[in-house]
C-alpha positions in Angstrom: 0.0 0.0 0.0 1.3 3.6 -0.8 1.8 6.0 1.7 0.6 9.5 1.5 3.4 11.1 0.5 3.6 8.6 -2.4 0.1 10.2 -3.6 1.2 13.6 -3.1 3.8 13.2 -5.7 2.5 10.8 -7.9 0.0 12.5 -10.7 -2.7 10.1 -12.7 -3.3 11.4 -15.8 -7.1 12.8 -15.7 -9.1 15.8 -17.3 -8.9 17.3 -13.6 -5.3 17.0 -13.1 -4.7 18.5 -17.0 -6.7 21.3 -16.2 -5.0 22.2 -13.1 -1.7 21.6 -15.1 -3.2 24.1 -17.9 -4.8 26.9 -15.6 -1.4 26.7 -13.6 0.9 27.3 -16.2 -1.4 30.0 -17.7 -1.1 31.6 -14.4 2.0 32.0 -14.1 2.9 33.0 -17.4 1.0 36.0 -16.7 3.0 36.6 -13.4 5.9 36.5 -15.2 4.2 39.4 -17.5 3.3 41.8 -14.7 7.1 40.9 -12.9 8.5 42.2 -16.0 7.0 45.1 -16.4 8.1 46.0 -12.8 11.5 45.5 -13.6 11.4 47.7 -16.9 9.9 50.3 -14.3 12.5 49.7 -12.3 15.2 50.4 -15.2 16.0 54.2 -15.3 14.3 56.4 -17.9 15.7 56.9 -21.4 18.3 59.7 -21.0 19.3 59.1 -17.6 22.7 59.1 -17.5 23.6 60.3 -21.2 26.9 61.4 -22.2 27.0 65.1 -23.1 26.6 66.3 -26.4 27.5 69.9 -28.1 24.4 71.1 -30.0 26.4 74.7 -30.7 27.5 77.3 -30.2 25.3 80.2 -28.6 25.1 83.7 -29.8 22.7 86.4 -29.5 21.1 85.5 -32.9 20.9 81.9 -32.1 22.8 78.4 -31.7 25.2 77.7 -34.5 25.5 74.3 -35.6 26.8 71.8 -37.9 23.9 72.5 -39.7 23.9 76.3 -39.8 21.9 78.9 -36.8 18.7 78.1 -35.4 17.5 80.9 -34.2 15.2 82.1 -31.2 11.5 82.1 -32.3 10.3 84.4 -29.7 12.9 83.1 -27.2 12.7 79.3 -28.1 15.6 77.6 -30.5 14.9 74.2 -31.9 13.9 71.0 -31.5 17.8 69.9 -31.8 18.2 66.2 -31.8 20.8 64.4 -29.7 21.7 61.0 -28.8 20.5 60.9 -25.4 22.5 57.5 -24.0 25.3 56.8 -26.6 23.0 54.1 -28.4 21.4 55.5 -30.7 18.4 57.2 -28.7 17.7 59.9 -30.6 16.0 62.5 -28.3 14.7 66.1 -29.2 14.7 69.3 -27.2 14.5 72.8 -27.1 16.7 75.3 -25.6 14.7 78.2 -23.4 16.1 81.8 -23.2 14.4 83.2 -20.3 16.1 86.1 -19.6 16.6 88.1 -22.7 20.3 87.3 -23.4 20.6 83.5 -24.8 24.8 83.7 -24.1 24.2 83.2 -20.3 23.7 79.8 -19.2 21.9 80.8 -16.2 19.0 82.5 -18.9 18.6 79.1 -20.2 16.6 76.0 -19.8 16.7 73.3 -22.1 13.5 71.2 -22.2 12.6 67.7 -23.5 10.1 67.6 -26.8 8.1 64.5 -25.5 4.9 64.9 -24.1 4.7 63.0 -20.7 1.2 61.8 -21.4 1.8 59.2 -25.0 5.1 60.3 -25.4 4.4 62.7 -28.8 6.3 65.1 -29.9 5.6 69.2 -28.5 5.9 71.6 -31.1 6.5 75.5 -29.9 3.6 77.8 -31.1 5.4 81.6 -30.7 1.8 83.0 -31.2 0.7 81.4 -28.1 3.6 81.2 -26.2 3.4 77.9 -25.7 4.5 73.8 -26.4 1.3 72.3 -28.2 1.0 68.3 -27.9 -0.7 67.3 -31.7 -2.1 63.9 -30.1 -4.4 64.8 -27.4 -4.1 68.6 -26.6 -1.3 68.9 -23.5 -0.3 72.8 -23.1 3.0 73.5 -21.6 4.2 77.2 -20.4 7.4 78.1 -22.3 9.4 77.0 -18.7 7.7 73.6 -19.6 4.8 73.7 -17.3 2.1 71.7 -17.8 -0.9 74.5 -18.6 -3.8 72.0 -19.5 -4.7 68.7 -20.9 -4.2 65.1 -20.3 -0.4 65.0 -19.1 0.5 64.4 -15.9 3.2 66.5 -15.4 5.6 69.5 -17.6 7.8 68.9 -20.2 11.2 67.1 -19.0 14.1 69.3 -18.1 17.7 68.2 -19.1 21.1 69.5 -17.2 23.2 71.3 -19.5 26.7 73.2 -19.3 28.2 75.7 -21.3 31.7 75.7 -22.0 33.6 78.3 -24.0 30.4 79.4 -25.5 29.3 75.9 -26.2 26.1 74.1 -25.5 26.6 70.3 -24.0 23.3 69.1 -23.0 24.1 66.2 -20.2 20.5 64.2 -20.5 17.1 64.1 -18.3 17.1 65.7 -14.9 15.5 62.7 -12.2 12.4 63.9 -10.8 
């Protein structure tokens, strides 16, 4: 005669013990879905951590670039893409003058062109004075504060430096 722990390991093939089987390994195939996506919340944002990158030179008139000036549209320059991380992340933003003189770094902000909401890309209206998102109405201030619409928070900002005249924008600020 077995012993109970005998039956506990021992499985007869039936419908009831295939289902169990079945439902079981659906289960946890779907635990292994949500743990996932914890993890990849877990993994720091895209541009955290970037290398800098030079996007120009700054003058009154605008940034010079490889590509020529792009200039200050009622106080806002770009978007300028960069490679946020080194790999090939290709991230926009725009670079702020707040205070009237584009040369000093503390009258700058440079803000991230995705929409925290879907993640589309912000386009500056000068007649408004303000980042318009195209896919579901977000309003950002020109400092990148959210005015109205869906998004739960303003635009990113990135750190920058300038060096010798030079913009290097360093990647997403945490927070």
């Amino acid at each position: 005669m077995a012993s109970p722990a005998d039956r506990l390991y021992r499985v007869t093939p039936s419908r009831a013990n295939f289902m169990i089987v079945s439902f079981t390994s659906i289960l946890g195939l779907i635990t292994l879905g949500y743990v996932g996506a914890a993890i990849a919340y877990l993994i720091p944002p895209k541009g955290a951590g970037s290398r800098a990158q030079d996007l120009g030179r700054l003058s009154s008139a605008g940034i010079e670039g490889p590509s020529g000036t792009v200039a200050f549209d009622n106080g806002v320059a770009g978007p300028f893409v960069y490679d946020a991380t080194g790999r090939g992340d290709a991230q926009g933003v725009f670079v702020v003058d707040t205070g009237g003189d584009p040369t000093q770094a503390s009258n700058l902000l440079v803000l991230e062109q995705t929409c925290r909401h879907l993640g589309c890309p912000v386009a500056w209206t000068a007649a408004t004075n303000t980042f318009n998102c195209p896919c579901h109405g977000s309003v950002f201030s020109k400092k990148g504060d959210r005015v109205s619409g869906p998004t739960p928070a303003g635009l990113y900002k990135h750190s920058f430096e300038v060096k010798n005249g030079t913009l290097w924008v360093k990647g997403r600020e945490q927070g």
